[in-house]
BAVO-270585 format. One record per atom (N, C-alpha, C): residue number from 1; residue in three letters; atom name; x, y, z. Coordinates in steps of 0.1 Angstrom, whole numbers, plus 5000, padded with zeros to 4 digits. Example, Ala and Ser with C-alpha at 12.3 -4.5 7.8 and 13.67 -1.06 7.14 Angstrom:
   pos   code   site   east   north     up
     1    ALA      N   5132    4943   5078
     1    ALA     CA   5123    4955   5078
     1    ALA      C   5132    4967   5078
     2    SER      N   5128    4978   5071
     2    SER     CA   5137    4989   5071
     2    SER      C   5129    5000   5079
This chain:
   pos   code   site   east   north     up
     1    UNK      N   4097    8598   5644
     1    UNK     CA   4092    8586   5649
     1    UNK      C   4079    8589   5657
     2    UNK      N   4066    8581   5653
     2    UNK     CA   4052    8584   5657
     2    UNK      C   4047    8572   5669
     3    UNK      N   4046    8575   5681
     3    UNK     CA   4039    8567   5690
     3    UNK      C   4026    8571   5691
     4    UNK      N   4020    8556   5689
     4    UNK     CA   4011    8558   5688
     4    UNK      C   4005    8552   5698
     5    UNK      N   3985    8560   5707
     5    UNK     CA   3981    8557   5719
     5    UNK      C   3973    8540   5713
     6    UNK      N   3973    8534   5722
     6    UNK     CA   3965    8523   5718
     6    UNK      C   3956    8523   5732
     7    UNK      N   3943    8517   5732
     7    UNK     CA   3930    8519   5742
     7    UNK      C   3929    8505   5749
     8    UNK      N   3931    8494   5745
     8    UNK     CA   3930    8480   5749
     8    UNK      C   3920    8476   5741
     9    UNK      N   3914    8465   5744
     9    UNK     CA   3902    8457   5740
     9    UNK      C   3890    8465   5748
    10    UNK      N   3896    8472   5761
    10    UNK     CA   3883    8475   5770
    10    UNK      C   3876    8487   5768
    11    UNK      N   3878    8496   5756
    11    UNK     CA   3877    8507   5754
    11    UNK      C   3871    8506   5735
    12    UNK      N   3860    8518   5733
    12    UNK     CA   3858    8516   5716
    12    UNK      C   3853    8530   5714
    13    UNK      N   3864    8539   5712
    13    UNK     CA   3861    8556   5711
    13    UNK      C   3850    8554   5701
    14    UNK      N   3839    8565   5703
    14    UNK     CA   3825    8564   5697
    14    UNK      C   3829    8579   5689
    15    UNK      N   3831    8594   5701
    15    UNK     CA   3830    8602   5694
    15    UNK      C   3847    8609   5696
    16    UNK      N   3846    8620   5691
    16    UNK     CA   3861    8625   5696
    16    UNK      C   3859    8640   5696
    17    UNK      N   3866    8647   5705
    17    UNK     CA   3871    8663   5702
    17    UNK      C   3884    8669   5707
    18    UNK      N   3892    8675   5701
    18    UNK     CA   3907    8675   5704
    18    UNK      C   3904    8693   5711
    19    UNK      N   3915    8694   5718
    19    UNK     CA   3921    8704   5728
    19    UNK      C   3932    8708   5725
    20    UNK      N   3933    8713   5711
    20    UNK     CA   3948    8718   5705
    20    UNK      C   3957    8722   5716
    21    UNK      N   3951    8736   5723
    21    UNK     CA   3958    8749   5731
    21    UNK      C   3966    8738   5745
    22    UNK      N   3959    8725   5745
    22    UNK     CA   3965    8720   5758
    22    UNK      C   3973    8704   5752
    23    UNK      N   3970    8702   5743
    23    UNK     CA   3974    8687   5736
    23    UNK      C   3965    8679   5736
    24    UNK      N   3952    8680   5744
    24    UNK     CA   3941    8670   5748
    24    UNK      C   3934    8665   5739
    25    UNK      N   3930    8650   5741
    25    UNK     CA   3919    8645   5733
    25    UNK      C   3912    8637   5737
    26    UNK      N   3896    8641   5735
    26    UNK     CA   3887    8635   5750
    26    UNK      C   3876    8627   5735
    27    UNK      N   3875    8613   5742
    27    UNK     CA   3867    8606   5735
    27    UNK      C   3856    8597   5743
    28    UNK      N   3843    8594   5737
    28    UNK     CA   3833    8588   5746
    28    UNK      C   3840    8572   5744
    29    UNK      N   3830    8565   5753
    29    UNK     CA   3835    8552   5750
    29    UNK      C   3826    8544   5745
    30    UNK      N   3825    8536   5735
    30    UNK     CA   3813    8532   5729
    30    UNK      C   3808    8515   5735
    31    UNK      N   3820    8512   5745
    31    UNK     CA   3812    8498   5758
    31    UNK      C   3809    8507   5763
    32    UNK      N   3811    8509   5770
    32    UNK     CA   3805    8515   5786
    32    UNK      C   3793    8526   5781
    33    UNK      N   3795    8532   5774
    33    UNK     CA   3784    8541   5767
    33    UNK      C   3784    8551   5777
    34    UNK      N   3789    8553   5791
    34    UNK     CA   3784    8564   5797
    34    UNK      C   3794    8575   5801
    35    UNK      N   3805    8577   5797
    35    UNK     CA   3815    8575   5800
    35    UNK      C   3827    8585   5793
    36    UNK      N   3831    8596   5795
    36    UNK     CA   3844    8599   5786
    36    UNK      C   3850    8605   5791
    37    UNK      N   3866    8597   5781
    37    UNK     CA   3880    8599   5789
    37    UNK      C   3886    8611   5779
    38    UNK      N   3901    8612   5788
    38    UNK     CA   3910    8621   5779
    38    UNK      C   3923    8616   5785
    39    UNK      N   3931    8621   5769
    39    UNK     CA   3945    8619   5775
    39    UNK      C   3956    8629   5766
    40    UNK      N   3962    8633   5771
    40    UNK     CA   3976    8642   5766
    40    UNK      C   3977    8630   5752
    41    UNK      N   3977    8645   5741
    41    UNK     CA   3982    8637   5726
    41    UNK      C   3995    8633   5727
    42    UNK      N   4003    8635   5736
    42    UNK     CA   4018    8628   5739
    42    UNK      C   4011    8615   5747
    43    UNK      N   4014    8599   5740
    43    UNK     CA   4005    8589   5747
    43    UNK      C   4021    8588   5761
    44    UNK      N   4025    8592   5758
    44    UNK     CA   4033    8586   5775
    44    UNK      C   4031    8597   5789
    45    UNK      N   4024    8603   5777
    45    UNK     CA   4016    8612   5793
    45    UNK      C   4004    8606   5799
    46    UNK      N   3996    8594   5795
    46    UNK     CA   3986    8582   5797
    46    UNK      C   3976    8588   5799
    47    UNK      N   3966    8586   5805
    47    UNK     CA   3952    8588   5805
    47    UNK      C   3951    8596   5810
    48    UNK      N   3945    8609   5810
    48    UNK     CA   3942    8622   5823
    48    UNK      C   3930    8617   5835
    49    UNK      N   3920    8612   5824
    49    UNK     CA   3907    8608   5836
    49    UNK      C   3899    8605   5829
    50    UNK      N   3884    8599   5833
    50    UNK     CA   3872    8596   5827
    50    UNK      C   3862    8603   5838
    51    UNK      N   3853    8604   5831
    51    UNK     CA   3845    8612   5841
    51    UNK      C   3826    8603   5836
    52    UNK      N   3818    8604   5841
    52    UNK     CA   3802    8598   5841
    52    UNK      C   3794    8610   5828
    53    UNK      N   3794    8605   5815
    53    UNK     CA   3786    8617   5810
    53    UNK      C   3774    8610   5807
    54    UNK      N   3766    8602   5812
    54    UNK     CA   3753    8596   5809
    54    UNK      C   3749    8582   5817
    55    UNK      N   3741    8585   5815
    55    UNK     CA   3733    8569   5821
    55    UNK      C   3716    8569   5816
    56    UNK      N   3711    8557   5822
    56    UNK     CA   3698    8561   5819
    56    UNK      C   3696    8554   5800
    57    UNK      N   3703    8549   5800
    57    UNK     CA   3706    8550   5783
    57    UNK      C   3707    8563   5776
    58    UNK      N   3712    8572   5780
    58    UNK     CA   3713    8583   5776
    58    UNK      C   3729    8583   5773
    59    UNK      N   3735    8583   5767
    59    UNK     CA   3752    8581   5755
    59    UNK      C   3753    8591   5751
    60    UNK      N   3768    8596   5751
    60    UNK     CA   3769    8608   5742
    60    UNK      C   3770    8602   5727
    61    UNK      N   3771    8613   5718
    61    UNK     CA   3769    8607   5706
    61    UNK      C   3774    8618   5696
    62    UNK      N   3777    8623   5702
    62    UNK     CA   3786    8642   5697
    62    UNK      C   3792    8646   5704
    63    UNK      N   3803    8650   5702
    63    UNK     CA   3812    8658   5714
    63    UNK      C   3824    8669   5703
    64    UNK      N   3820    8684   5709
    64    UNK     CA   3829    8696   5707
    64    UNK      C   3834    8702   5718
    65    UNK      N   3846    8706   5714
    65    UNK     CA   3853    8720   5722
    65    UNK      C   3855    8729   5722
    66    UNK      N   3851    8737   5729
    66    UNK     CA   3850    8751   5728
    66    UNK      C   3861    8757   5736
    67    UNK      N   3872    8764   5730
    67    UNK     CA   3886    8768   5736
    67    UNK      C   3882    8778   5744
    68    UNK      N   3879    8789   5743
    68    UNK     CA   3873    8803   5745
    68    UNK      C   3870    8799   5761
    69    UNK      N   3860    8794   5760
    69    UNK     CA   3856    8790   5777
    69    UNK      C   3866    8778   5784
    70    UNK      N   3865    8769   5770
    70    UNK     CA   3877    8752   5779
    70    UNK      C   3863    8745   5785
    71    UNK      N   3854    8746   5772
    71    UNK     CA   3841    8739   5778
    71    UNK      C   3843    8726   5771
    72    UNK      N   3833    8713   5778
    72    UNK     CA   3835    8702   5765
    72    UNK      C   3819    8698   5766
    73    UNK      N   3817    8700   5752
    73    UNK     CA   3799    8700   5753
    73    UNK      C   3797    8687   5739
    74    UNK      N   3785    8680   5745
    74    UNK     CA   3785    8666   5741
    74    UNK      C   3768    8665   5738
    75    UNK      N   3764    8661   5723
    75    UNK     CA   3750    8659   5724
    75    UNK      C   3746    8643   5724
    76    UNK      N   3731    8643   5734
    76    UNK     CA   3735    8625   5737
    76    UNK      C   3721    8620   5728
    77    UNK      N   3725    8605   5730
    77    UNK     CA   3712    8595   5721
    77    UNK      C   3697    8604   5721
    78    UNK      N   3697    8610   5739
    78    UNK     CA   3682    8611   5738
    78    UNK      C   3683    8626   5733
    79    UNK      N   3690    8634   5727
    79    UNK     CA   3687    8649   5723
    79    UNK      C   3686    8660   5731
    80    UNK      N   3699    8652   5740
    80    UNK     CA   3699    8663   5752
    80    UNK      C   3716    8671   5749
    81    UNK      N   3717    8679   5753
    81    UNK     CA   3731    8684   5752
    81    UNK      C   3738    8685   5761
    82    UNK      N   3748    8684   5768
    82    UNK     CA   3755    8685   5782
    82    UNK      C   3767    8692   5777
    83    UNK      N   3776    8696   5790
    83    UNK     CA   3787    8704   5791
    83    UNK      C   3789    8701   5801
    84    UNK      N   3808    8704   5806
    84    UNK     CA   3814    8703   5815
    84    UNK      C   3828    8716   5813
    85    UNK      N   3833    8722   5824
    85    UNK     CA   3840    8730   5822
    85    UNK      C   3853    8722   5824
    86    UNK      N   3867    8725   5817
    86    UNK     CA   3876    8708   5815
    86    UNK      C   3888    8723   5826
    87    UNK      N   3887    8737   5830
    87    UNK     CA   3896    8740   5836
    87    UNK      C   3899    8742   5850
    88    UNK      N   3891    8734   5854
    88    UNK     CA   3890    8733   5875
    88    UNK      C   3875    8734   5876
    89    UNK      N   3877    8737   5890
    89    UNK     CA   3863    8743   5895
    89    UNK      C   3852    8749   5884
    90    UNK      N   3841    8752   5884
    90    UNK     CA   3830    8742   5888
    90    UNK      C   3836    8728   5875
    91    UNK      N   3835    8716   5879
    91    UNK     CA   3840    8701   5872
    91    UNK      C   3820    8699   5870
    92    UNK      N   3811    8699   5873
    92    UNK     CA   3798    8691   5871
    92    UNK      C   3794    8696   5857
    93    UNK      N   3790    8681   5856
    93    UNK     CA   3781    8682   5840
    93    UNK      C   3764    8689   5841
    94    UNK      N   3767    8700   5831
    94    UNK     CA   3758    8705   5833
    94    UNK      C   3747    8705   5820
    95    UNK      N   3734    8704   5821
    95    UNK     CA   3725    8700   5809
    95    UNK      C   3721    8716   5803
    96    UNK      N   3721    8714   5793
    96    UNK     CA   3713    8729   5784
    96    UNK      C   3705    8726   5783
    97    UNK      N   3692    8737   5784
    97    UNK     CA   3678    8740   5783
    97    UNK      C   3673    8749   5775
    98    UNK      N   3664    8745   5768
    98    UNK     CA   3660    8757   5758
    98    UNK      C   3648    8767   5767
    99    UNK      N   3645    8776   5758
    99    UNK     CA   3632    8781   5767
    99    UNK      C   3628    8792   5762
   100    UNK      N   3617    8798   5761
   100    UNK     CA   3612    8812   5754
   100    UNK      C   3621    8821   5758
   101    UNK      N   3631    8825   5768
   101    UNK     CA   3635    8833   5774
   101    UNK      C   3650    8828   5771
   102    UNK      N   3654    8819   5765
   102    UNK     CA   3669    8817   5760
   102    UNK      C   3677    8800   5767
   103    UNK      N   3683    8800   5766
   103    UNK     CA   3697    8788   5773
   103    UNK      C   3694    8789   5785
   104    UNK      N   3695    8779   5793
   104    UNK     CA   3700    8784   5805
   104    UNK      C   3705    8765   5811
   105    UNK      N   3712    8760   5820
   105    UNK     CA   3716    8750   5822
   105    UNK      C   3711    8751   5839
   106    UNK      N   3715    8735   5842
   106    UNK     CA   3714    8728   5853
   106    UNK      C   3722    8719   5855
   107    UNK      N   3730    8716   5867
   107    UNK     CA   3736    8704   5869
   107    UNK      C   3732    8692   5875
   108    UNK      N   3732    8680   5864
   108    UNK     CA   3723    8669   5864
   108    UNK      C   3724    8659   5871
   109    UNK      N   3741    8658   5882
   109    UNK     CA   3741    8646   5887
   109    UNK      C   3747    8635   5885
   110    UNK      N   3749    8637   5869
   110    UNK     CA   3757    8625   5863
   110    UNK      C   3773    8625   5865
């Protein structure tokens, strides 16, 4: 017997990336555009949280997970890439930067 999560009318998952190792599945939201939630693939464990991943007209528009770290890294409309760490401390979204000298990030506020 398969229960299945339903989102409402208020909600229109854009992107998706699943969290096997923990059951999780975190999706953007394509009203709000700034915006992404997760919630336990068991739907009666309900929503975990939403968090601010853009503004500015800036929307994610890609979203992967990376198990290894428990990172969730999202590329947005304007061709920026962001990350957030999904296992505690540090929680801020942080922007990737390219550069002659390699990667390096910043946390952007959003």
């Amino acid at each position: 017997n398969e229960t299945v999560r339903t989102l409402g009318s208020n909600s229109l998952p854009e992107s998706l990336a699943v969290d096997e190792a923990n059951c999780m599945v975190y999706w953007s939201d394509g009203i709000s555009m700034t915006t992404i939630s997760s919630g336990h693939m068991d739907p009666t464990q309900g929503v975990a949280s939403t968090f601010s991943a853009g503004g500015n007209n800036d929307f994610p528009t890609t979203m992967w997970h990376e198990p290894q770290e428990n990172m969730l890294y999202w590329g947005t409309s304007k061709s920026r890439i962001h990350r957030r760490f999904l296992g505690g401390a540090p929680a801020a979204v942080q922007e990737l930067t390219w550069s002659q000298s390699g990667w390096s990030y910043y946390i952007t506020g959003i």
